[in-house]
C-alpha positions in Angstrom: 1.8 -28.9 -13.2 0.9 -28.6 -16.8 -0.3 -26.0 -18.6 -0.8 -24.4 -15.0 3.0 -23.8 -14.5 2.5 -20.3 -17.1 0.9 -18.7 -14.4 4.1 -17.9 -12.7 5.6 -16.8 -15.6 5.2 -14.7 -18.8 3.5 -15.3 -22.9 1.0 -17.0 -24.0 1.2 -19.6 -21.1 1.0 -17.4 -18.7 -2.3 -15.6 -20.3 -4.4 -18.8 -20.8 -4.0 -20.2 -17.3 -4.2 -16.6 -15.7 -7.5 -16.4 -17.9 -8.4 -19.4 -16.8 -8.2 -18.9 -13.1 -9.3 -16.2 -12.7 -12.7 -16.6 -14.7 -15.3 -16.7 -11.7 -13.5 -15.1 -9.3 -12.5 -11.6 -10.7 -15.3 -9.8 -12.5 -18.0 -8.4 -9.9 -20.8 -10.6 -11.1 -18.9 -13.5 -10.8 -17.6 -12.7 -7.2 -21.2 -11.4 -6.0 -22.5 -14.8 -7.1 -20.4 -16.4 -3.9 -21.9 -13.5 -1.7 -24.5 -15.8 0.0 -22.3 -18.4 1.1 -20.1 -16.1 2.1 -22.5 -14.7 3.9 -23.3 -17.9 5.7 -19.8 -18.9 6.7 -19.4 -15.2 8.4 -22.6 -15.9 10.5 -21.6 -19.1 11.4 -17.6 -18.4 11.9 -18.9 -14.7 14.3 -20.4 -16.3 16.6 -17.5 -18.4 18.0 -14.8 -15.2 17.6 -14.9 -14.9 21.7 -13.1 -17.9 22.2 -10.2 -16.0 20.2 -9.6 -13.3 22.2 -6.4 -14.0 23.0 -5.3 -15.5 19.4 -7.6 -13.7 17.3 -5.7 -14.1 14.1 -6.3 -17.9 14.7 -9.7 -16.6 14.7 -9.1 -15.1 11.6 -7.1 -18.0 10.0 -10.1 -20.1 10.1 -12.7 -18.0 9.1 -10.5 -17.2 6.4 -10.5 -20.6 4.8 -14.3 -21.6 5.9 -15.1 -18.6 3.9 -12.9 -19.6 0.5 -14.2 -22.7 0.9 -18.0 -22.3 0.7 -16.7 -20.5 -2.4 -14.7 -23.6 -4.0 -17.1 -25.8 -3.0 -20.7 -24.6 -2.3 -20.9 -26.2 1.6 -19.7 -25.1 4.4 -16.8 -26.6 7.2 -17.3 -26.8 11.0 -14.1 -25.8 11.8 -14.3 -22.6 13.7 -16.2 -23.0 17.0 -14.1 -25.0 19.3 -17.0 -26.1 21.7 -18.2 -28.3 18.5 -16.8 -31.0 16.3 -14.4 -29.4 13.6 -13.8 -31.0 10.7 -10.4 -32.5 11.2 -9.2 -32.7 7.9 -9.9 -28.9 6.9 -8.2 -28.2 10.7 -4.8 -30.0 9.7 -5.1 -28.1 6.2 -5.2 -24.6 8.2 -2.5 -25.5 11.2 0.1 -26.9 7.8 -0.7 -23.9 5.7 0.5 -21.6 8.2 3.3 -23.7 9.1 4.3 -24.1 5.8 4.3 -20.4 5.4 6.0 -19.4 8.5 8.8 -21.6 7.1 8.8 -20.6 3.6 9.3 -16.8 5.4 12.0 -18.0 7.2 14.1 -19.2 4.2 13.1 -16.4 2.1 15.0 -14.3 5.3 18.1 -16.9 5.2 20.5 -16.1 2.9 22.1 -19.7 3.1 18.4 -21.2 2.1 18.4 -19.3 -0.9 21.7 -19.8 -2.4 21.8 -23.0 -1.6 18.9 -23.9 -3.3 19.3 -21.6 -6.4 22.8 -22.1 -7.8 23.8 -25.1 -6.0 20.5 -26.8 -6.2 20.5 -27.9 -2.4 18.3 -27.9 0.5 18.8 -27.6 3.6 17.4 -28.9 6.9 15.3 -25.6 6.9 14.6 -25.7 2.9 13.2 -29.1 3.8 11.0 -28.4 6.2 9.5 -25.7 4.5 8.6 -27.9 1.2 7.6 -31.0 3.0 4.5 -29.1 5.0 3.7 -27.1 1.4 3.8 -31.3 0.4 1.4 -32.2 3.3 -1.0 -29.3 2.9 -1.5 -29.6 -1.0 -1.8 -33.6 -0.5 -4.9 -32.6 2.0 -5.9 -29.7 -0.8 -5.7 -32.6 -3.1 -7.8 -34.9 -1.1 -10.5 -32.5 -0.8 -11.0 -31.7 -4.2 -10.7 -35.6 -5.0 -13.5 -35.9 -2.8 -15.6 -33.5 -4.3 -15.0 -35.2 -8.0 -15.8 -38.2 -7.1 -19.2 -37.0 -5.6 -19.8 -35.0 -8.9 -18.7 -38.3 -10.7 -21.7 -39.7 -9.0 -24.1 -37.1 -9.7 -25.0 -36.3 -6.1 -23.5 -32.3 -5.9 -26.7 -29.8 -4.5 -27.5 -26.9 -6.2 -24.9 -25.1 -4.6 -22.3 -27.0 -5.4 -22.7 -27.3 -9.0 -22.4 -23.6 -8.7 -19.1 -23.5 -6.8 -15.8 -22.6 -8.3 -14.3 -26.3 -8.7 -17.5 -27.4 -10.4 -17.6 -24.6 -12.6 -14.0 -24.8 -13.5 -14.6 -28.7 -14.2 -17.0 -27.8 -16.7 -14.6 -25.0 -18.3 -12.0 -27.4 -18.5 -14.4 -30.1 -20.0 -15.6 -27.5 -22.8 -12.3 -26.0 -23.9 -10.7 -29.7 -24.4 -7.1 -30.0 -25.7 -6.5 -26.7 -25.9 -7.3 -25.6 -22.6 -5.5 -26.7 -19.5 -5.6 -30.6 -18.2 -8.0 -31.7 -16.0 -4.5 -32.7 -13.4 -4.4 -28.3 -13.6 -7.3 -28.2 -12.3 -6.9 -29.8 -9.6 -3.8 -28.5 -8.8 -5.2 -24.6 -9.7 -8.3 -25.3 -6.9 -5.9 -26.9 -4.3 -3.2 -23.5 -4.6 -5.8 -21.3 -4.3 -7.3 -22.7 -1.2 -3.9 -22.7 0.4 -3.5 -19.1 -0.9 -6.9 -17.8 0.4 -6.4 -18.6 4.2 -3.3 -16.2 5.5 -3.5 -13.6 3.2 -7.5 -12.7 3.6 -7.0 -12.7 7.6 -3.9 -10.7 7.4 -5.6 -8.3 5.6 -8.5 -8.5 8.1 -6.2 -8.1 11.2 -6.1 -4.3 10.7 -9.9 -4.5 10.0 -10.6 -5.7 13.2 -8.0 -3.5 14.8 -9.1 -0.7 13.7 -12.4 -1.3 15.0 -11.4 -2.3 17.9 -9.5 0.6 19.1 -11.8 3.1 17.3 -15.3 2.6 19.6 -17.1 5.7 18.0 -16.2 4.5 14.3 -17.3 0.9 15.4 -20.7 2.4 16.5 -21.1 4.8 13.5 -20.1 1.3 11.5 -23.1 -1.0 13.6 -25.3 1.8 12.8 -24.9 2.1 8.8 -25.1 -2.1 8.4 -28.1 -2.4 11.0 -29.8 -0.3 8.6 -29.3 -3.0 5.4 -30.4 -5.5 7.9 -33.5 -8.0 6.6 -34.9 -10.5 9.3 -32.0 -9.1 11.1 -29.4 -10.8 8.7 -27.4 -9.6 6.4 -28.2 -9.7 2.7 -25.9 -9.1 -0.5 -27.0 -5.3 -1.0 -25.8 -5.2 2.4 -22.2 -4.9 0.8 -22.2 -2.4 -1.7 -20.6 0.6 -2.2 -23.9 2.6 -2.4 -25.5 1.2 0.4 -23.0 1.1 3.0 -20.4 3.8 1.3 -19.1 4.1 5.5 -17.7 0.4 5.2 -16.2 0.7 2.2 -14.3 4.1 3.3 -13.7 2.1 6.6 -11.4 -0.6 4.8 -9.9 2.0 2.6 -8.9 4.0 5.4 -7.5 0.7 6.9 -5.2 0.6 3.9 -4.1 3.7 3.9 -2.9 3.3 7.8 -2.0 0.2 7.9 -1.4 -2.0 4.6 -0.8 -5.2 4.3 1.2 -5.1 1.7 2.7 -1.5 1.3 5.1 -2.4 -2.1 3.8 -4.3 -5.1 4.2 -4.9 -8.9 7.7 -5.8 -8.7 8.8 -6.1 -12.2 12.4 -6.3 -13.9 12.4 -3.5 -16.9 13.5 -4.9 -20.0 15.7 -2.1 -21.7 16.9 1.4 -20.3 14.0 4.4 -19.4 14.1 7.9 -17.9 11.9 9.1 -15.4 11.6 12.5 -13.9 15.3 13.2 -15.1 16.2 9.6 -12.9 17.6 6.9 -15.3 17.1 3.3 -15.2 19.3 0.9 -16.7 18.2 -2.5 -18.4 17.9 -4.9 -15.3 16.7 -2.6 -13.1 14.1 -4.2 -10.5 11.3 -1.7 -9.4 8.0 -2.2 -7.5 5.5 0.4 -6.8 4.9 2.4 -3.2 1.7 2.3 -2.1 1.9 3.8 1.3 3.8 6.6 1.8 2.0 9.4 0.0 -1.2 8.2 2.0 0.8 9.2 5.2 2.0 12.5 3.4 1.3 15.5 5.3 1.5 17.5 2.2 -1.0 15.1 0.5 -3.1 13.6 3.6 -4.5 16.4 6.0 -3.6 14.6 9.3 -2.5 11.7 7.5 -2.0 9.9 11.5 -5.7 10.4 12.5 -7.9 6.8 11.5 -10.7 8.9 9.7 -12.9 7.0 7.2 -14.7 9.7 6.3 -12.0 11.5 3.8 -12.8 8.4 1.6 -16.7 9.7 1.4 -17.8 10.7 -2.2 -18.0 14.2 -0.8 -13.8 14.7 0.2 -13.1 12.5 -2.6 -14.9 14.9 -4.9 -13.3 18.2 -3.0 -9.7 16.4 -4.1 -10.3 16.5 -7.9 -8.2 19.1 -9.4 -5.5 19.4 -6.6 -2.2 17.5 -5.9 -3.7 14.8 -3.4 -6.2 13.8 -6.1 -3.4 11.3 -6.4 -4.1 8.9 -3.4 -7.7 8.5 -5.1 -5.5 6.6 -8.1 -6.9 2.9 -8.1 -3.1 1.7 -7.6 -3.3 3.1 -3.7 -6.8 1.3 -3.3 -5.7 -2.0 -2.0 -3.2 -4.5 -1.0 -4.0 -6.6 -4.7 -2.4 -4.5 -7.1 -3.6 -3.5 -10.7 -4.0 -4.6 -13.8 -2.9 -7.7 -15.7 -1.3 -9.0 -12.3 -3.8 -8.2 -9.8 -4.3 -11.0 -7.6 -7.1 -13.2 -9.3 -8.8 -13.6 -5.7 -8.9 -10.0 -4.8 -11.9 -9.4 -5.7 -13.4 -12.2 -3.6 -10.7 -11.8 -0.8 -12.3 -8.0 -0.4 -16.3 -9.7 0.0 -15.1 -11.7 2.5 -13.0 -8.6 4.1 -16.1 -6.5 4.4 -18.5 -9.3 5.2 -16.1 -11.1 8.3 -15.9 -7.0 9.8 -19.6 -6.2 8.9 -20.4 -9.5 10.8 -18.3 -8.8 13.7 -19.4 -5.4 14.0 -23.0 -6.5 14.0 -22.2 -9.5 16.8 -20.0 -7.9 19.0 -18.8 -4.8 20.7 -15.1 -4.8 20.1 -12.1 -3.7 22.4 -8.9 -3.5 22.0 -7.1 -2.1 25.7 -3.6 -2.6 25.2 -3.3 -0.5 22.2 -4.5 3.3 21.2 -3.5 4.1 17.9 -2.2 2.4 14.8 1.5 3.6 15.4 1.5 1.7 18.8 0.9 -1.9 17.5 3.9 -3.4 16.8 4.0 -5.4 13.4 6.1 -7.2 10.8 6.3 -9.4 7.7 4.6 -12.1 7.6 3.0 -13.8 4.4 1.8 -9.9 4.9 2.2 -7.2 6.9 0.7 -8.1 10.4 0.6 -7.5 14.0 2.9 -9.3 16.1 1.6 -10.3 18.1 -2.0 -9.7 17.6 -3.3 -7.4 20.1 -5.9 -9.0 22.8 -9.3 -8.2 21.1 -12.4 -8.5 24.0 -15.1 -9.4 22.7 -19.0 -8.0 24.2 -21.4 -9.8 22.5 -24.7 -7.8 21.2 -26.3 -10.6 19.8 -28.9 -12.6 21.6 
């Protein structure tokens, strides 16, 4: 891979492709700029979510990468409804990504995988597998993004593809020269994100949903708060803000708190011995940060099992400054993307199309969720993420006309 092989590593390498990748997709201009396509794909993907009720992450899975995809390419798939045409290319893409990570999960969970492959430099039948549908879906990644070059080779992009991600990237690439990374990272960089932007969004958006679903009052309160962005009875850009729809945003974070998607992050091997809190750690040591369990804290969380958005209202955020939960407010317990120089470089996109898929939902349907009625009840694992399994049956009444 290039230059682009530093991202999974440390130095110099590491910072100029991270730099690189993440430029367009992780400041908040740059990620409201892909707002309106967004925005588009939601519309389009909402309307189809009652055929899912009985596989809603499917549901999910798709809207997932129709979403990332307006925002790598500036047009949008048909891939969602099942009553039309789908786009059988970007439908093979989906079905191999999430086979391919399915198996990858099931030889990070076999010891005999692992070792084979890491001091003995085998695979086996199961190692195999794994690699050859990560082989299929970038070579469909790869085909896609070809596609795209060649039609920006010929000068025939719209407007909003010259503003999408590849082409923008393209044109980084083109003005940084030798120096930069290849145009071969490139292409490579655009097809790992696309694979990387389908399960992880919709897990995240599983609890979203579920959450809504079994919490009819919030849902309403919810529909109530985005009807009132609404223009021509759509939903605009200011519609997701912090300011202007503050419930939302405390909805999601209260989502996280319950139910996060991934509940340990910034693993990191320390480099030399360190003391902490009288506990010492030795050179070697492997440590990764909790993000969950002082949100459940009785002693920091005032009926920490009880879904209630509103303790994440300026108003009970303010009324924590100065005592011992103030803590849970720390930006490192805000999401499932981590902090810092690490953070996942689609996270901030990733969290648009989070609040734009629910706001979207919310708007189109009247969700139900009758096998379940709290949190604690849905039974869930690891996954890529932290998910439902199964997903719950979501039933969908529709509110649009």
């Amino acid at each position: 891979m290039g230059n682009l092989s530093g991202i999974f590593t440390q130095g110099p390498e590491w910072k100029r492709a991270r730099n690189f990748i993440q430029t367009d997709l992780l400041s908040p201009k740059s990620a409201r700029r892909y707002i309106p396509n967004i925005l588009e794909a939601a519309d389009r993907c909402s309307k189809a979510a009652d055929h899912y009720q009985d596989d809603f992450k499917d549901f999910l899975d798709y809207s997932s990468l129709q979403m990332f995809y307006s925002i790598m390419f500036g047009t949008q798939l048909q891939i969602v409804d099942p009553t039309k045409e789908r786009d059988p290319a970007a439908l093979r893409f989906a079905q191999t990504v999430g086979k391919a990570l399915q198996m990858t999960l099931e030889c990070s969970r076999s010891g005999s995988a692992y070792v084979l492959k890491t001091y003995m430099n085998y695979e086996n039948a199961l190692y195999t597998e794994a690699k050859g549908y990560w082989k299929t879906s970038m070579e469909i990644a790869n085909s896609v993004v070809d596609e795209f070059i060649a039609r920006r080779d010929r000068g025939v992009l719209t407007a909003r593809e010259e503003d999408s991600y590849l082409n923008q990237a393209l044109i980084r690439q083109g003005e940084q020269g030798q120096d930069g990374l290849t145009f071969d990272d490139v292409r490579v960089a655009c097809a790992t994100l696309l694979s990387a932007g389908v399960d992880t969004t919709s897990g995240m958006m599983t609890w979203f949903v579920l959450h809504a679903a079994m919490n009819r009052d919030i849902q309403q309160r919810l529909r109530e708060e985005l009807q009132a962005t609404l223009v021509d009875g759509k939903l605009t850009p200011d519609s997701i803000s912090a300011s202007t729809t503050p419930y939302l945003f405390a909805f999601t974070r209260e989502s996280h708190r319950v139910t996060s998607s991934v509940a340990t992050h910034v693993f990191r091997t320390i480099p030399e011995n360190f003391e902490v809190h009288g506990h010492a750690f030795p050179n070697g040591t492997v440590i990764c940060f909790d993000g969950y369990s002082k949100g459940v804290d009785p002693a920091m969380v005032e009926d920490p099992l009880a879904f209630n958005p509103d303790r994440w209202l300026p108003k009970s955020v303010q009324a924590r400054k100065g005592t011992p939960s103030e803590v849970i407010d720390h930006p490192l317990f805000s999401s499932s993307f981590s902090q810092g120089a690490r953070r996942c470089p689609g996270s901030r996109v990733a969290r648009n199309e989070g609040h734009i898929m629910l706001a979207q939902l919310v708007l189109d349907w009247e969700m139900m969720a009758p096998s379940v009625k709290h949190w604690k009840d849905v039974p869930c694992g690891q996954a890529t993420l932290t998910v439902p399994l199964p997903m719950p049956r979501i039933e969908m009444k529709p509110l649009f006309k």
